[in-house]
C-alpha positions in Angstrom: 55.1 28.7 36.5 51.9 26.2 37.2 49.3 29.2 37.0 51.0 30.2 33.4 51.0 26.5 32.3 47.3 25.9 33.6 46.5 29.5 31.1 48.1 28.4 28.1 46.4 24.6 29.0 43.1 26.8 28.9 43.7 29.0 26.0 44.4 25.5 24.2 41.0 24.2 25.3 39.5 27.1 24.2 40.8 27.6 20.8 38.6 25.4 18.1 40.2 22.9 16.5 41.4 23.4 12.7 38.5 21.1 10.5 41.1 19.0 7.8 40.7 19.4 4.1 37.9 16.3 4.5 35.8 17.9 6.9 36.1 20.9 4.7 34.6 19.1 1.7 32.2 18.1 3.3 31.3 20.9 4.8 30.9 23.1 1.6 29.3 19.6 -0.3 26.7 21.8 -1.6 28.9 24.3 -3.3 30.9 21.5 -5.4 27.9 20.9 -7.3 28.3 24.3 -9.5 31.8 22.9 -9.9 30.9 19.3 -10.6 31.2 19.9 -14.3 35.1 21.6 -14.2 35.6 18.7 -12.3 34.5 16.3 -15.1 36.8 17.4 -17.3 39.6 17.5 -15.3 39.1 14.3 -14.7 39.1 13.2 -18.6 42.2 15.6 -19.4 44.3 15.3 -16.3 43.4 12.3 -14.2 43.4 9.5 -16.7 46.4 10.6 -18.8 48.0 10.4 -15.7 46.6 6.9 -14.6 47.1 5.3 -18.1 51.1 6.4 -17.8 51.7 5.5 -14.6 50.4 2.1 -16.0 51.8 2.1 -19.4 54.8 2.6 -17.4 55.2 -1.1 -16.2 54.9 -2.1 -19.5 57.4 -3.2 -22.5 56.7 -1.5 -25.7 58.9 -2.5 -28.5 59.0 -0.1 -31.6 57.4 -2.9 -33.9 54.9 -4.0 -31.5 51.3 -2.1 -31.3 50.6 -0.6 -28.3 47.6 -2.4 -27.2 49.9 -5.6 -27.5 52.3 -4.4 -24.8 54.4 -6.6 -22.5 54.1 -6.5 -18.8 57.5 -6.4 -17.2 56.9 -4.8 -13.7 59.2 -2.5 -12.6 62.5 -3.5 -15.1 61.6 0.1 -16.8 62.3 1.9 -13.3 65.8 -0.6 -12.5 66.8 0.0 -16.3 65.8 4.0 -16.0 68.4 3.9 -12.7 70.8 1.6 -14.0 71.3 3.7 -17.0 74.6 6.0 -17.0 72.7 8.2 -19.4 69.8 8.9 -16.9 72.8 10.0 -14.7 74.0 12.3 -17.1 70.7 13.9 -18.1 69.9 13.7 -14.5 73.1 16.0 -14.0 72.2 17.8 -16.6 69.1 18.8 -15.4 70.3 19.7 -11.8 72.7 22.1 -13.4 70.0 23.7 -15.6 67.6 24.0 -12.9 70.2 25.4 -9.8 71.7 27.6 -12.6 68.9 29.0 -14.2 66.6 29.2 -11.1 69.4 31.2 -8.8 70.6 33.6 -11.5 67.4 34.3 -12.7 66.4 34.9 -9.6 69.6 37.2 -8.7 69.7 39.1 -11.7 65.5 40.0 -11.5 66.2 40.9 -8.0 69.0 43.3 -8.7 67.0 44.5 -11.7 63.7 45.3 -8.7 65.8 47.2 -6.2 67.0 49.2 -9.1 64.0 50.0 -11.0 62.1 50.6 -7.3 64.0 54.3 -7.2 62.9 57.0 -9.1 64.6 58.4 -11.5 64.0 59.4 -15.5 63.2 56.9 -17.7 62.4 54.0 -15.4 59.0 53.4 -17.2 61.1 52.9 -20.8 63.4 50.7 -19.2 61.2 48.7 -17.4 59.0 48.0 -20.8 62.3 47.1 -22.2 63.6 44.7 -19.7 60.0 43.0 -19.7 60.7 42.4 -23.7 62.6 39.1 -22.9 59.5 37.5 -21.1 56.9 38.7 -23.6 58.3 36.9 -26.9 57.8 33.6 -27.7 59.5 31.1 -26.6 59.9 29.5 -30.2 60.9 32.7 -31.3 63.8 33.2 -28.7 65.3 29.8 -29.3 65.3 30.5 -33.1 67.3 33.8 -32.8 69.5 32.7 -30.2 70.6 30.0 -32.3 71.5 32.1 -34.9 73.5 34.5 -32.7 75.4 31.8 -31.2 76.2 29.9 -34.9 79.7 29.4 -35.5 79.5 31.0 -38.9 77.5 33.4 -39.3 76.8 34.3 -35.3 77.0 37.4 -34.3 78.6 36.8 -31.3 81.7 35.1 -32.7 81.7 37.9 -35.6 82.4 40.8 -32.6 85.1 38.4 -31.1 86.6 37.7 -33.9 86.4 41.5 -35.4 87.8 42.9 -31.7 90.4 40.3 -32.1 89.6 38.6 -29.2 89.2 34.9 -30.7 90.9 33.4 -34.1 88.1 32.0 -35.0 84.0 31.8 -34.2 83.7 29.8 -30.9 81.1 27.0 -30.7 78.5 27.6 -28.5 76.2 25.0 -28.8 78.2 22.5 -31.1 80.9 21.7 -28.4 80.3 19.1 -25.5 81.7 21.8 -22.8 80.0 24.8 -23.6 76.4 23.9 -25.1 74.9 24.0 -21.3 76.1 26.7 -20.2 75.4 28.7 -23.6 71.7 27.4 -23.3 71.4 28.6 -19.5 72.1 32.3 -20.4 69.0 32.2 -22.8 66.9 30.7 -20.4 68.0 33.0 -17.9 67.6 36.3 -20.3 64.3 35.0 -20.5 63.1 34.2 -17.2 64.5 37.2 -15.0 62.2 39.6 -16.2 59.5 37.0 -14.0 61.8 37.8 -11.3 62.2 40.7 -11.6 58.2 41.5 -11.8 57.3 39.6 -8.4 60.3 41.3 -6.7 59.1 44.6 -8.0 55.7 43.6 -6.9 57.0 42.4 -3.4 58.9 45.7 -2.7 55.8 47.5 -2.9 54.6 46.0 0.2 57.9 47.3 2.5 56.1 49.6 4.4 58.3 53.2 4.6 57.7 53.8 8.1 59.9 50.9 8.8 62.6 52.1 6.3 62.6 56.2 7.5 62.7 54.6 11.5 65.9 52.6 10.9 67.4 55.5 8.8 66.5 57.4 11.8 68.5 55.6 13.6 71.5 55.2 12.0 71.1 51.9 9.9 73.0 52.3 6.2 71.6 51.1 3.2 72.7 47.4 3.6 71.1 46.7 7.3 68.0 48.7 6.0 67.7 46.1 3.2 69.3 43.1 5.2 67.0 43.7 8.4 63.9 45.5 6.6 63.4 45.0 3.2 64.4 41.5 2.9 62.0 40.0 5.9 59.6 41.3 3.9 60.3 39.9 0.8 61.0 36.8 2.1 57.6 35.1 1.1 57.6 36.3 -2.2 60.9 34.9 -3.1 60.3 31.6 -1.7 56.8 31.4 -4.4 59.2 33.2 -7.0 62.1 30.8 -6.7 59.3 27.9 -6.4 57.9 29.0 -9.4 61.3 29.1 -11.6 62.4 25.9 -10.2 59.2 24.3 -11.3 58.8 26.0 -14.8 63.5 25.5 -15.3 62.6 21.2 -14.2 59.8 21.3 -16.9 61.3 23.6 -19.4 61.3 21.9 -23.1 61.2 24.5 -26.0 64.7 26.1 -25.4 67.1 23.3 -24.8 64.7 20.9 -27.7 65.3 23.5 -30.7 68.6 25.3 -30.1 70.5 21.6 -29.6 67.5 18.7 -29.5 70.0 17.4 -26.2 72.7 17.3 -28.5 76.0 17.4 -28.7 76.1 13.5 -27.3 73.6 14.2 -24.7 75.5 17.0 -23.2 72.2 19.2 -23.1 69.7 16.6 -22.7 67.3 17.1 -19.8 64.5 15.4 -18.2 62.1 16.6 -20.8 63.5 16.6 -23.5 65.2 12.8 -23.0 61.6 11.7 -22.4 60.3 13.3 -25.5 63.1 12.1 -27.4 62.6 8.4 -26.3 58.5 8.3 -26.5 58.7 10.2 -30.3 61.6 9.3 -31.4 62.3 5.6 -30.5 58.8 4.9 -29.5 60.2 3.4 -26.5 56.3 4.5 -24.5 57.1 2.4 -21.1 60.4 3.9 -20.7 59.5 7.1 -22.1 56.4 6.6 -18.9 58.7 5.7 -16.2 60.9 8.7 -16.6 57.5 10.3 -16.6 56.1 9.4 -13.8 59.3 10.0 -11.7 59.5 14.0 -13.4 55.5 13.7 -11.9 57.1 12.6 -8.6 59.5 15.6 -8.1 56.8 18.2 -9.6 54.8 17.2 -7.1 56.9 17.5 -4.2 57.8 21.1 -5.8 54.1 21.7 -5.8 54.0 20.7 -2.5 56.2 23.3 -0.8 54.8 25.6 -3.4 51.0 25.2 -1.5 52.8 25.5 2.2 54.2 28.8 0.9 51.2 30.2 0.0 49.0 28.7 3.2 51.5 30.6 4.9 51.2 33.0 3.8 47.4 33.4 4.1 47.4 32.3 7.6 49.6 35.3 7.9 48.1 37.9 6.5 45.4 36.8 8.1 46.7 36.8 11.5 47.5 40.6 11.1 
């Protein structure tokens, strides 16, 4: 036990230490220069933008009062952000939005990757077709889905309505109860085809050795996928479901012009209350606060987003 101890002790020595992201910079000083200029202007577009909200964000700014003649009030936008039962409820809002649209999304483009991964006749068509909802606009989905869920002239509530299945046109996105959930199954028809296109990516990289051995020996199809497939796709679903989160906590152009939050803040989310509050009441240190607490959770997202894909080059280049 002491001479296998005293090895590892020695392999420890032996092995050089990782430099930190400091040492690196400094280390590779030289080649920042060619960069110095992106650098620049990230620093005009991204750095002060955020600096001057995180400071405007301390500040009181009244609709009639000009911005440069703000009012310092410390952190009162924060306790009146928290203290708020409508930052609850958008808050709630949000979650829901974000867990529903993220794990379905991810579910459904999943499903959609095993299936497509077999060959059979006309996988290339449907593939091009089930990439259609991730290819148009944004803009352009929200406008049509709007009109399929109208109460009048939808045609959603026409079919029910014509298969006797409903008296009358339901209200998708003009009822309290049912405007979130109606806007989650258009985010979610658009966003699994993203899924679905990393999965399909991911599945490529199965190697099929491993899949004929445990065939071989008598695994069915679930243990093959449970004990082979899905080890290797676990990497690429963390980044994929990283990436949906990130893109469903920050998503603005669906929710904004099929409702605007409405119906009484029922579909109000982060992004779109903020918008609402900066543009619309000109209320700029609230409208920062929220802000910079969105900024706060997008970077801790971001954060486990970079671990994923360190490890996953320290990986791949341990093999």
């Amino acid at each position: 036990m002491t001479i296998l101890t005293g090895k590892a002790e020695t392999r420890r020595r032996l092995q050089p230490d990782r430099p930190g992201v400091l040492q690196k910079i400094w280390e590779h000083r030289a080649d920042y220069a060619y960069v110095l200029p992106a650098i620049a202007v990230m620093l005009i577009v991204i750095a002060y933008p955020i600096y001057y909200t995180i400071e405007l964000s301390f500040f009181n700014t009244p609709p009639g009062l000009q911005l440069r003649d703000k009012i310092f009030v410390g952190i009162d936008n924060y306790i009146a952000i928290l203290t708020s039962p409508v930052f609850w409820k958008v808050t709630s809002n949000t979650l829901i939005w974000t867990l529903g649209s993220t794990f379905i999304s991810f579910v459904l483009g999943f499903a959609c990757a095993l299936a497509l991964h077999r060959d059979f006749i006309g996988r290339g068509i449907l593939r091009a077709v089930l990439i259609i909802p991730w290819v148009i606009s944004a803009v352009a989905a929200s406008y049509i889905w709007k009109w399929i869920y109208h109460s009048d002239f939808g045609i959603i509530g026409a079919v029910l309505v014509g298969l006797g299945l409903a008296d009358r046109p339901p209200n998708f996105i003009d009822s309290v109860s049912t405007v979130l959930p109606s806007l989650i199954v258009v985010n979610i028809w658009r966003e699994f085809p993203f899924a679905m296109i990393m999965m399909m990516a991911g599945l490529q990289t199965v190697p099929d050795q491993l899949l004929r051995a445990a065939k071989v020996d008598g695994a069915n199809a679930w243990q093959r996928f449970w004990h082979v497939t899905f080890p290797h796709l676990r990497n690429v679903s963390t980044v994929t479901i990283l990436l949906l989160a990130v893109a469903n906590f920050n998503s603005f152009i669906i929710p904004w012009i099929m409702t605007g939050g409405g119906p009484s803040n029922a579909s109000h989310i982060w992004i779109t209350h903020i918008y609402e509050l900066a543009f619309g009441r000109q209320r700029w240190g609230v409208a920062s606060a929220y802000s910079v607490l969105l900024f706060l959770i997008l970077m801790s997202l971001g954060y486990f987003y970079v671990r994923a894909l360190s490890g996953n080059e320290q990986r791949d280049a341990s093999e």
